[in-house]
C-alpha positions as CSV (number, residue, x, y, z in Angstrom):
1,X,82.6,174.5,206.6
2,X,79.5,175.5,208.8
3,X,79.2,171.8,209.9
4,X,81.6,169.1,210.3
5,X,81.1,165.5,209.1
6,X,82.3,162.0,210.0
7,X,81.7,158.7,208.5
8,X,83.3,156.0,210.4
9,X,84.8,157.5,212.8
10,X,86.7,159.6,210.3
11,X,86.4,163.2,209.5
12,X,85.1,163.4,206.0
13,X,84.5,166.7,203.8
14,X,83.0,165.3,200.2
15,X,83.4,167.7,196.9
16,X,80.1,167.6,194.5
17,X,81.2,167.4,190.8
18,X,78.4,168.3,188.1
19,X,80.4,166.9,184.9
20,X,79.3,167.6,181.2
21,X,79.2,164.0,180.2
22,X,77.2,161.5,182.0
23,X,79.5,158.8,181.7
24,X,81.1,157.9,184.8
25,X,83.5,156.0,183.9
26,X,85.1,158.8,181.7
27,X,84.7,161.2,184.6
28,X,86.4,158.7,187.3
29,X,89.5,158.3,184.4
30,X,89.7,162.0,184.4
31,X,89.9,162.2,188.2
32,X,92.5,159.8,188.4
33,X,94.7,161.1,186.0
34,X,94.4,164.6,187.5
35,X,95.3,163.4,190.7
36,X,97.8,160.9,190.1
37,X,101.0,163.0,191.0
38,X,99.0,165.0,193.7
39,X,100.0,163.7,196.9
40,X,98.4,164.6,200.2
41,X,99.0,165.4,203.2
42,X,99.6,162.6,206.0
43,X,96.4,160.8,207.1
44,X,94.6,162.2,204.3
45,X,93.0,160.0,201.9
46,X,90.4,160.7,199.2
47,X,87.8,157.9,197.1
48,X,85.3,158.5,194.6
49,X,81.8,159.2,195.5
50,X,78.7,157.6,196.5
51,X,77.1,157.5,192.8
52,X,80.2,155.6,191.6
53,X,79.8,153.2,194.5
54,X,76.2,152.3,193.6
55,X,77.0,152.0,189.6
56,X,79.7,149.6,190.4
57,X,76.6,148.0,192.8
58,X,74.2,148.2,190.3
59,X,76.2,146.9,187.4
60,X,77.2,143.6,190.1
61,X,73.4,143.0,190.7
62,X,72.8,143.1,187.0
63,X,75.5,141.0,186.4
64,X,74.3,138.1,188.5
65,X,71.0,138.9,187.3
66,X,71.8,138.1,183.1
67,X,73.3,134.2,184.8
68,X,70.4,133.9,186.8
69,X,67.9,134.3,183.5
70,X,70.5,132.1,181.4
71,X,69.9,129.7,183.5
72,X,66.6,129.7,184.4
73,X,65.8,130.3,180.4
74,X,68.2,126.7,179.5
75,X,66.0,125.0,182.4
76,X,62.8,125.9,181.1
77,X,64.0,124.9,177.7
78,X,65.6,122.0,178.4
79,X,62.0,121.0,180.4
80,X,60.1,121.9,177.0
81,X,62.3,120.2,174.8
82,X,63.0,117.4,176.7
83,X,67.0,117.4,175.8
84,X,69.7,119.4,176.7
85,X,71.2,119.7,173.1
86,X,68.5,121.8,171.4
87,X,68.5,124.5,174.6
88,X,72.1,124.7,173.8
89,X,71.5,125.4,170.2
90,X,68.7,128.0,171.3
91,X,70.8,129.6,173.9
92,X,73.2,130.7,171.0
93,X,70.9,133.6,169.6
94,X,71.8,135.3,172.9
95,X,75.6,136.6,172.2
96,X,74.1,136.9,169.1
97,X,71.8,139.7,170.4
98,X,74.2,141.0,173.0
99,X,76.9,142.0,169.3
100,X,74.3,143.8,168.5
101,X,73.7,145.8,171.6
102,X,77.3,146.7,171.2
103,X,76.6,148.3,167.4
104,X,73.3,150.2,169.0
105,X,75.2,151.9,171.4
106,X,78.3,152.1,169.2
107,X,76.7,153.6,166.6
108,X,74.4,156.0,168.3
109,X,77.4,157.1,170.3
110,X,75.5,156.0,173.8
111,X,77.5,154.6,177.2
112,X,76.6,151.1,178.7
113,X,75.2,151.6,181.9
114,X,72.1,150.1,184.1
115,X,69.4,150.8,181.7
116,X,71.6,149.7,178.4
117,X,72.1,146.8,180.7
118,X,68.2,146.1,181.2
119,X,67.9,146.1,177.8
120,X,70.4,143.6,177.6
121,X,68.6,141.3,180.1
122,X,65.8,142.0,178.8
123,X,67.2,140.9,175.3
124,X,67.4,137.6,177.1
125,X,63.8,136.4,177.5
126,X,63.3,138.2,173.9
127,X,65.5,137.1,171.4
128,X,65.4,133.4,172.4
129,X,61.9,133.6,170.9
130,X,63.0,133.3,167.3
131,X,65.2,130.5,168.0
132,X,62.3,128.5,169.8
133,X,60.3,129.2,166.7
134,X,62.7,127.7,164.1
135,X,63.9,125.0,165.8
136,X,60.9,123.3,167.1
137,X,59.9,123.9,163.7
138,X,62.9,121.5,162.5
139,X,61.9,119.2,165.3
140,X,58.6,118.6,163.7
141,X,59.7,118.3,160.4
142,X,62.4,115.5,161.2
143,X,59.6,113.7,163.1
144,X,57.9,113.8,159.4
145,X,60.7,112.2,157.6
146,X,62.4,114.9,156.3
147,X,66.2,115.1,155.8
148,X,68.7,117.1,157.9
149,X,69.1,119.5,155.2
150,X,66.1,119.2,154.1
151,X,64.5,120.3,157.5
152,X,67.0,123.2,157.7
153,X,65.9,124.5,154.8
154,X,62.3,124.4,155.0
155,X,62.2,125.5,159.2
156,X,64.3,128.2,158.0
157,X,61.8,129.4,154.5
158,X,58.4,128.8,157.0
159,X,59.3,130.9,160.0
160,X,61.6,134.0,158.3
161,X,58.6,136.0,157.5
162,X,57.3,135.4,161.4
163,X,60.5,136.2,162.8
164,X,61.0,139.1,161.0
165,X,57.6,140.5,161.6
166,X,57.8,140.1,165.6
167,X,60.9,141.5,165.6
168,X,60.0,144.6,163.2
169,X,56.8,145.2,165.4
170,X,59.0,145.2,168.6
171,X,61.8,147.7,166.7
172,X,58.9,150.1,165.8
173,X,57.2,150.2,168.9
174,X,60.5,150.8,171.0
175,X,61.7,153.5,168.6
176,X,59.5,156.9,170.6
177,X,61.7,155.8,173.3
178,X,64.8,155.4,171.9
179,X,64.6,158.7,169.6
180,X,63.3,160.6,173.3
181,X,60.9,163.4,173.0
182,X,63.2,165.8,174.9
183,X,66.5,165.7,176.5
184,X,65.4,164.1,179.9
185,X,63.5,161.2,178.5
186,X,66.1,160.9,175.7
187,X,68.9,160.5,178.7
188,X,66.8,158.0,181.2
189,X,65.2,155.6,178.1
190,X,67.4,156.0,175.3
191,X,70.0,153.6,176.4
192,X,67.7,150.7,177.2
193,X,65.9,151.1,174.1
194,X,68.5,151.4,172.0
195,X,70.1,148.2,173.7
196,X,66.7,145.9,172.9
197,X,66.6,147.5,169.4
198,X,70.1,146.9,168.4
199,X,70.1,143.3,169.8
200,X,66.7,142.7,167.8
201,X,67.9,143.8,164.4
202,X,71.1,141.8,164.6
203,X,69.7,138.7,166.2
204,X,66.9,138.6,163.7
205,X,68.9,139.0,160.9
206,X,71.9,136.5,162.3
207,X,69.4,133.2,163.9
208,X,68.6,132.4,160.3
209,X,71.9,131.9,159.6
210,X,73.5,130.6,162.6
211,X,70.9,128.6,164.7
212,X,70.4,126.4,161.5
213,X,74.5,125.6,161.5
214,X,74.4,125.0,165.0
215,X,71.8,123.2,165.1
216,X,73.4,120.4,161.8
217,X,76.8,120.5,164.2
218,X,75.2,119.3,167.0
219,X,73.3,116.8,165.0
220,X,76.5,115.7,163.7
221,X,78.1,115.4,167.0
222,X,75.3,113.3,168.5
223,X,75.3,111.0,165.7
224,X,79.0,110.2,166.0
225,X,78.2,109.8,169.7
226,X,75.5,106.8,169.0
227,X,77.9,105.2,166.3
């Protein structure tokens, strides 16, 4: 080498690597098994590189980023609603959106990494929406006089076309940047769009279904608590 390097106090010589995929796990599993029965001499050591060090950073910061704005998102509803049951009930349309950022990027054969994981975090503050919609909607009809089931059914009739029109208008306008006009914008945006997209259709086709079953179970539950 025309220069010699130390980090540390240690000698250090690093070896670029310009793999086909851009998945990093899959290149760090190929790495390892390569190297597995190579042994080195003593005092020699080797680790992976500086861009695996700051994924594994990156994905930590998101990490603790996705609790910070489930919590922040249950505050705010538990503030609006003025209980802490119904925020619960809201809060499940989020795994509900996160199933479906798994079938985006399962079916469009795409990797999780930072920007799939925006989109998820993003999906957060996104898909709560709907459930907000439909079940202050059953709020207001219980004030009314309506029935349990009653409500459910009605909330659920009134705000399906809404729903599914915010969520369709969000799905088209994300879809230039998930199909990528070349191979560079394809590879920085695709992921995250694909994330928010996939999450949208399966949220908005699952909170119809679901929030309205939560929603009677947790009526049930605080009735038996009163009795």
């Amino acid at each position: 080498p025309e220069t010699v390097k130390k980090e540390n106090r240690r000698f250090v010589v690093k070896i670029p690597i310009f793999p086909a995929v851009r998945d990093l796990s899959k290149v760090r599993a190929e790495v390892l098994s390569a190297l597995a029965g190579f042994r080195l001499p003593k005092g020699y050591s080797w680790v992976m590189g500086e861009e695996y060090q700051e994924l594994i950073n990156m994905l930590y910061d998101l990490l603790v980023s996705v609790l910070l704005a489930v919590a922040l998102v249950f505050i705010v509803m538990t503030a609006q609603f003025e209980s802490f049951l119904l925020p619960f009930v809201v809060m499940f349309t989020i795994p509900l959106g996160w199933i479906g950022v798994v079938f985006g990027l399962a079916i469009t054969r795409s990797t999780f990494n930072v920007l799939s994981g925006a989109g998820t975090l993003l999906l957060i503050g996104i898909v709560v929406n709907n459930a907000i919609v439909l079940v202050d909607h059953i709020k207001n009809l219980r004030r009314r006089g309506l029935g349990e089931k009653e409500s459910l059914i009605q909330a659920t009739s009134d705000r399906l076309r809404p729903i599914a029109m915010t969520a369709l208008t969000t799905i088209i306008g994300l879809a230039p940047m998930a199909l990528g006009l070349n191979d560079t914008g394809k590879m920085v945006y695709s992921p995250l769009a694909i994330a928010v997209m996939g999450g949208l259709v399966v949220s908005t086709f699952l909170t119809p279904l679901v929030i309205p079953v939560i929603y009677s179970l947790t009526d049930s539950l605080k009735a038996v608590s009163y009795t």
